[in-house]
Every structure is written in C-alpha cells, then in structure tokens.
C-alpha positions as CSV (number, residue, x, y, z in Angstrom):
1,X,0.0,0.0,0.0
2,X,1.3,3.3,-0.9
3,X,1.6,5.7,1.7
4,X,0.0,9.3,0.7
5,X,2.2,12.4,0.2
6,X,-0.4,15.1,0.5
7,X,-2.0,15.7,3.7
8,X,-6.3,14.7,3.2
9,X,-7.3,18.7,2.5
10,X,-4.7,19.1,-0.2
11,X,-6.1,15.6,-1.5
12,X,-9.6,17.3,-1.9
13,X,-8.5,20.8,-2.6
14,X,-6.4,19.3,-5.5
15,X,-9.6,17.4,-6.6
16,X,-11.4,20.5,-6.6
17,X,-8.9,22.2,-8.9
18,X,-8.3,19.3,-11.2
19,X,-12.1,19.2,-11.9
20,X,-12.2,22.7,-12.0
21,X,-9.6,22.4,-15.0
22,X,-11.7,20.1,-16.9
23,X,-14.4,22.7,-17.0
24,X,-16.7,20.3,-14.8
25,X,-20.0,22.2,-13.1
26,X,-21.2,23.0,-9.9
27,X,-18.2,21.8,-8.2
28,X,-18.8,21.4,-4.0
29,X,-16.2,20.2,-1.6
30,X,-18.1,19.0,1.6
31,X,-16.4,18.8,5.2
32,X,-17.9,15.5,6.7
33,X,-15.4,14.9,9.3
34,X,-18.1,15.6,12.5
35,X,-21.0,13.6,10.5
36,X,-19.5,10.9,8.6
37,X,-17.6,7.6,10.1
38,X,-15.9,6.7,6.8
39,X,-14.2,10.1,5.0
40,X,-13.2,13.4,5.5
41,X,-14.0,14.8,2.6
42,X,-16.8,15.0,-0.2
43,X,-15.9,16.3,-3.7
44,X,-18.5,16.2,-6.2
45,X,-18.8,17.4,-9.6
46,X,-20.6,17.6,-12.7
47,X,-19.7,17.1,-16.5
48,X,-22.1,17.0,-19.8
49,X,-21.1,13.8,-21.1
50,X,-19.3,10.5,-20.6
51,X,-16.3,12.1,-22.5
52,X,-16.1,15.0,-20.3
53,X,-16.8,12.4,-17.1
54,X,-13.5,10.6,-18.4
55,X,-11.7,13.6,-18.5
56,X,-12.5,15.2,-15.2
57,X,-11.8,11.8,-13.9
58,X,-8.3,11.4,-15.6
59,X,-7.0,14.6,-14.4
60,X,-8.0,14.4,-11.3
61,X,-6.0,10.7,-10.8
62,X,-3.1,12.5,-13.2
63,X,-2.9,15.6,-10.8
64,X,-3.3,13.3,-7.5
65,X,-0.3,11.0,-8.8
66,X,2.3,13.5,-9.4
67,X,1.7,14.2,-6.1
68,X,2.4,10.6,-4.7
69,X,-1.3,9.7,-3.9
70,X,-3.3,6.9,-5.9
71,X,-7.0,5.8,-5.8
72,X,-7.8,3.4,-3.0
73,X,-10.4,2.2,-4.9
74,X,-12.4,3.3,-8.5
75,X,-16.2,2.9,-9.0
76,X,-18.7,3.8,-12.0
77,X,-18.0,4.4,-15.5
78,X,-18.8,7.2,-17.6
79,X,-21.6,5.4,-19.6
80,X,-23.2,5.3,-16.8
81,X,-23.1,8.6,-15.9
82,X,-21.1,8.6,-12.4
83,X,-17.4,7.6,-11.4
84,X,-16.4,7.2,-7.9
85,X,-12.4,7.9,-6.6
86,X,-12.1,6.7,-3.3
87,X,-8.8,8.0,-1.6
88,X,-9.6,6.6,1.7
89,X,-10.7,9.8,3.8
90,X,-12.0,11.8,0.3
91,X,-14.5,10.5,-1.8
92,X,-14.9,12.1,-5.4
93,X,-17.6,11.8,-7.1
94,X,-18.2,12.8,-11.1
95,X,-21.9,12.8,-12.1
96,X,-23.8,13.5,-15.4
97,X,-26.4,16.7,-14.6
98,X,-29.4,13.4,-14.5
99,X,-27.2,11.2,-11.9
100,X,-26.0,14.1,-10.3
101,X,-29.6,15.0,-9.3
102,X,-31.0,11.5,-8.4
103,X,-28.3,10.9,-6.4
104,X,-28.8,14.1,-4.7
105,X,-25.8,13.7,-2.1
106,X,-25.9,17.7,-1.7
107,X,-28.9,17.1,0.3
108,X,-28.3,13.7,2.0
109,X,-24.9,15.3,3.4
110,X,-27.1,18.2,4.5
111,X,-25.5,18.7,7.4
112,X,-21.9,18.7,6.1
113,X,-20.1,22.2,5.7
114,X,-19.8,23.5,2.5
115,X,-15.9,24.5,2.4
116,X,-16.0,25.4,-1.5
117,X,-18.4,25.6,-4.5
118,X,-17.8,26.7,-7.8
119,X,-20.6,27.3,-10.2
C-alpha cells in the first residue's frame, strides 16, 4: 500500500482544482469529518457527457499522482453517468447533470459544511 504524500485537505482541494480544470459544473467540496464515520471529505462534480466524465476523472487521478497519492479504490463508469475515486478519507464523485440529481448527495450530506463551490 502506498503511503499518501499530501495531507487529506490538499487531496480534496487538488480534486477541486483538477475538476475545475476540466471545465466540470457545480463543483462542491463537503467537510464530513463531525458527521460521517468513513471520510473526511466529499468532492462532487458535474460534466455534460461520458467524455467530459472521463476527462475530469483522468486529471484528477493524473494531478493526484504526481503528487504521490493513488486511488484506493475506483467505481462507476462514464456510460453510466457517475465515477467514484475513493482516496480513503475523500470520496470524489463525477456525475452527469441526471445522476447528479438522483443521487442528490448535496442534500443527504445536508448537514456537512460547505468548504468550497464553484458554479
């Protein structure tokens, strides 16, 4: 198991902005730590189509391995419209606009704080 270089914000901060470089949607990093038993950190996205999916998804694994930190585990496809990185304490999640609002994790982690969220 490889040991992670960046400390668990910088893991979902460094999400944020690798998303944010993709040109994904309503980006939101949620601070779970005081109501959730299994991460730290939500990030969750949005992208117009299984190509954009794959491409928020791949630069957020390419930004995340230069610096020394690898997925845990990797859920989802594109297709399907939702992909899942699981780096132990932050869970990142890329939806299409339809999963995005099934799903609706915004308001099942309503009582998580809202630390960023870009439009």
């Amino acid at each position: 198991m490889e040991v992670n270089r960046l400390e668990t914000s910088e893991i979902a901060r460094a999400a944020v902005a690798a998303a944010a470089d993709k040109q994904a949607t309503d980006i939101v990093l949620l601070d779970v730590r005081d109501i959730c038993s299994f991460a730290d950190y939500f990030v969750l996205s949005s992208a117009e189509s299984g190509r954009q999916i794959n491409a928020v998804t791949e630069e957020i694994e390419e930004v995340l391995k230069r610096g020394g930190t690898r997925p845990v585990h990797r859920e989802g496809a594109a297709d399907s419209g939702w992909v899942l990185l699981d780096y132990g304490d932050v869970i990142i999640h890329t939806f299409a606009p339809f999963e995005r609002q099934f799903y609706n994790l915004e308001d099942y982690w309503s009582a998580a704080r809202t630390l960023v969220r870009i439009q």
